[in-house]
Structures are given as C-alpha cells and as structure tokens.
C-alpha positions in Angstrom: -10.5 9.8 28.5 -7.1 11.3 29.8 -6.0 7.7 30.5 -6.6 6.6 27.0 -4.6 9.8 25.6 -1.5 9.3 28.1 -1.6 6.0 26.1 -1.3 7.2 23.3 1.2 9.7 24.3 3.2 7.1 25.8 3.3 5.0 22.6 4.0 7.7 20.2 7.3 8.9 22.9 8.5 5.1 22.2 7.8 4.4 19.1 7.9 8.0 17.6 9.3 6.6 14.4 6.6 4.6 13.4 3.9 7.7 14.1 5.8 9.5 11.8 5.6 7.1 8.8 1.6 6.4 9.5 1.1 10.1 9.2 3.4 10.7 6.5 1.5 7.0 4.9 -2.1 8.5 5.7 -1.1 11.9 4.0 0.4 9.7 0.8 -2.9 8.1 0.6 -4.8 11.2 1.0 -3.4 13.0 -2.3 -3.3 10.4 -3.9 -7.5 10.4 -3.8 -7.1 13.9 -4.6 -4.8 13.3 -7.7 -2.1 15.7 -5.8 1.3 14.7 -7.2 2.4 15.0 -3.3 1.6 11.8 -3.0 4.9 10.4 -4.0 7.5 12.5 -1.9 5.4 11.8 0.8 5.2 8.4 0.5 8.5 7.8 -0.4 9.7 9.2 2.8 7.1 7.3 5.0 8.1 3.6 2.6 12.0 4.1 3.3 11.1 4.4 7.6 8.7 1.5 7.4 11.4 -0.8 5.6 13.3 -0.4 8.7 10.1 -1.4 10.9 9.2 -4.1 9.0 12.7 -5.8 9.1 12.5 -5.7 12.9 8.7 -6.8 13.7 10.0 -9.8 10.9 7.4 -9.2 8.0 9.8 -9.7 5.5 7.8 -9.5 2.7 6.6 -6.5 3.8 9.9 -5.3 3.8 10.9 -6.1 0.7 7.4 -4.4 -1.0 8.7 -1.2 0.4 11.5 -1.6 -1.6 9.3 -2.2 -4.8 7.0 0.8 -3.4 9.9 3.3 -3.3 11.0 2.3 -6.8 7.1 2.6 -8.1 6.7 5.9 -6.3 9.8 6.9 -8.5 8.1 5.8 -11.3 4.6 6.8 -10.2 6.3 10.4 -10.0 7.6 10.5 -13.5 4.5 8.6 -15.1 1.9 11.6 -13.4 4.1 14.1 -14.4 4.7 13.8 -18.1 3.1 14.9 -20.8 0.4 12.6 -22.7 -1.2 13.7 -25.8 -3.5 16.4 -25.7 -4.9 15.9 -22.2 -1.6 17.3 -21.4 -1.3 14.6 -18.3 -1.8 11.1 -17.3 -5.4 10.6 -17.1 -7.4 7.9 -15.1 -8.1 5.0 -16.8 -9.9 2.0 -16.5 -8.0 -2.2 -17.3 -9.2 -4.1 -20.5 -10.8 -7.4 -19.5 -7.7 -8.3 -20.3 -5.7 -6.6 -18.5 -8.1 -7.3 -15.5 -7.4 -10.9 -15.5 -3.5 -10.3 -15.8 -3.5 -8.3 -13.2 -5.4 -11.2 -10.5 -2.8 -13.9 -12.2 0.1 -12.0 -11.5 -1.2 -11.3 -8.0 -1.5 -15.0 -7.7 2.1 -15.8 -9.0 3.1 -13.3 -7.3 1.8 -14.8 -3.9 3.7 -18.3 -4.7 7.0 -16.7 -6.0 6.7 -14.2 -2.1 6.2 -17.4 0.0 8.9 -19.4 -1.6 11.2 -16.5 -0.7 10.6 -16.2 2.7 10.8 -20.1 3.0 13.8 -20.0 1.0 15.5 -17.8 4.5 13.4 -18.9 7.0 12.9 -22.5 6.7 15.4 -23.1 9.9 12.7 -21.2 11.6 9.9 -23.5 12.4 7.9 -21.5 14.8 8.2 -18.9 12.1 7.2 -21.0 8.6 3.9 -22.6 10.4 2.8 -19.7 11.9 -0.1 -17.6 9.4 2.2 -14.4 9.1 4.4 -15.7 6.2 1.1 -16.8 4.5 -1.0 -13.6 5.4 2.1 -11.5 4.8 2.6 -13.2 1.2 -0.8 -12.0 0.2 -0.9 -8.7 1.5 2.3 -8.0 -0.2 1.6 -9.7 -3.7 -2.0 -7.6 -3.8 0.0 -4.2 -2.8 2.4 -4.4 -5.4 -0.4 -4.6 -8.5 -2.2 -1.9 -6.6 1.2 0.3 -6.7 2.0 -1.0 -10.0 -1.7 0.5 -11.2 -1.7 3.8 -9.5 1.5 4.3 -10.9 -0.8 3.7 -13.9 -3.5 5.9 -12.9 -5.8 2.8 -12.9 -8.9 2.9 -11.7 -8.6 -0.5 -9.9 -5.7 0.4 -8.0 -8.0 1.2 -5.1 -9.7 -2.4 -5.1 -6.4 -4.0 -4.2 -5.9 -1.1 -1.4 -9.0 -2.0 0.0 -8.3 -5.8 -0.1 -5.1 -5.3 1.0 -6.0 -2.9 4.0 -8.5 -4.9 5.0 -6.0 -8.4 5.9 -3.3 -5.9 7.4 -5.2 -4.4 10.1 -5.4 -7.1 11.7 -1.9 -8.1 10.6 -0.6 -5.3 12.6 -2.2 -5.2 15.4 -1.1 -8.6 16.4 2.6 -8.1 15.5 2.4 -4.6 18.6 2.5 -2.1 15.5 -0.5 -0.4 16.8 0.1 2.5 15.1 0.5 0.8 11.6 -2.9 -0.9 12.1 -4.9 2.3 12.9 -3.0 3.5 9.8 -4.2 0.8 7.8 -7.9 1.5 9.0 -7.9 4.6 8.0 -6.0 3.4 4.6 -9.0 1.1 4.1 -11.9 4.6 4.7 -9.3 6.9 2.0 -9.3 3.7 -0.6 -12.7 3.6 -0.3 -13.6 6.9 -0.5 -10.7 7.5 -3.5 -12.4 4.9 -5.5 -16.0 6.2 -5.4 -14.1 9.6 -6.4 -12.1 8.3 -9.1 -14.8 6.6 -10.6 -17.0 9.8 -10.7 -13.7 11.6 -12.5 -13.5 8.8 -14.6 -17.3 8.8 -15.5 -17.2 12.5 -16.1 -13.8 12.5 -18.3 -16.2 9.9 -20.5 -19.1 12.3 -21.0 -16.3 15.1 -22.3 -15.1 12.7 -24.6 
C-alpha cells in the first residue's frame, strides 16, 4: 500500500499540471449533476490546461474540442443564468424525436468532418493516420461536443453522450501515459451516470408540478 501511494505521489510531482485539471474536470462534472452554476468557472479553467495537454500527448481533436468546450462553457454560463419565463431559469428539458435524431446525425457528420481534419495535417504522418487514435479520437470528440452543446441546453440527454464518450476515453488515456486523465474519465463515466438517473427524477417531478 505505501508503494502504490509513492506512485502516485511521484506522478502527481511530474505531472502536477494534469492533476490539477482532472480535479478541477471531476469538480466541473460534479455540479453540473447538482445543477450548481460552478460548473462552468470550473470547467473552463480545467478545459484551457488540458488544451495544452492534449496538443503534447498529440490528440488533436481533443485539443481542438477544448476549444469548442471553453466557448460552450461561456455560453453554458449565460444560457443557466438568464431569465426564462416564469420558471425564472433554464429548466431541464428533454429533445423532440426530432431533435433526438439531429443530434446522432450531427454527431455522425461531425465524426467525418473531425477525421478529415486531422488527415488534412497529419497525412505525412503515416504511423500516426493508421494507427486507431485519430479514429477513436474523432469519435470521442464528435460525441462530446453534442453532449456540451446539450448541457449548455439543459438537455436531458446530455449525460448519454458523457457516458458514451467516457466510456471510449478511458481507455484512450491510459494508453497515450495520461493516467491521470483516464482515472478522471472513470470517475466522469460513475458522475454521468449518476447525473442522469438524477436529472431524470428532476425532470419527472418538474412534470407532475406542471
């Protein structure tokens, strides 16, 4: 047991950096279950450090959804904040069929338009392009960017993407030596699950009031 922690205590002393975003990343995720509005400051912070991480362990699509995730969290911020009708706030919601399937097509277009990019600057690498990260990395990053796109929403599907999402980058992660990120993303995958079963009761019990 003390071996395992001086492990860990070695890791975090060289690679202190990326701790600090999975914490700040698990915390994000956390009020976000609990419809705390802290989840955007916090996750803001934790996106901005891990666009520098990504750019160095070469997940470039990854890179560029942190981007996207900071401008969403922006967004995410102003949409939870303002005033809506008489319920005085954004309230959860659930997507139209409608909306349901335009959500999988643009995760789908999405994936296409990601992995043509990353062709588009890596194709001279050919270790790189017939490797599975570029492919795996594609979807992770085209499924994220609906689920940010719908909690910015307050959708209720939001966390079905998380969980999808969560569930190809842990072992993502662990592979490229982010370590840390990985057992972030595990416990990512437990909040989204747990955040869904809540939100769904909320949801359920906003319908009875109405």
């Amino acid at each position: 047991m003390i071996e395992f922690w001086n492990i860990i205590q070695n890791y975090f002393n060289t690679n202190w950096l990326e701790a600090i975003a999975a914490v700040l990343g698990i915390a994000s995720v956390w009020f976000a279950r609990r419809e705390n509005i802290l989840v955007f400051p916090t996750g803001i912070v934790s996106v901005v450090i891990y666009i520098y991480i990504c750019f160095v362990a070469r997940l470039y699509a990854d890179a560029g959804i942190q981007v996207f995730y900071t401008a969403m969290s922006v967004y995410g911020w102003y949409n939870w904040i303002r005033k809506t009708g008489d319920s005085g706030s954004l309230a959860i919601s659930v997507n139209s069929r409608r909306q349901q399937i335009a959500g999988i097509a643009a995760t789908f277009v999405l994936y296409w338009l990601i992995l043509g990019i990353i062709w588009l600057f890596n194709q001279d690498d050919i270790v790189y392009m017939r490797s599975y990260v570029p492919w795996v990395d594609s979807f992770t990053t085209s499924v994220f960017l609906i689920g940010m796109l719908l909690m910015a929403r307050k959708k209720l599907e939001n966390w079905i993407y998380w969980i999808v999402g969560n569930v190809v980058s842990i072992p993502l992660y662990f592979i490229k030596g982010l370590a840390f990120t990985s057992f972030q993303y595990i416990i990512f995958l437990i909040l989204a699950i747990l955040a869904l079963i809540e939100w769904r009761r909320r949801w359920i019990e906003s319908q009875k009031i109405c």
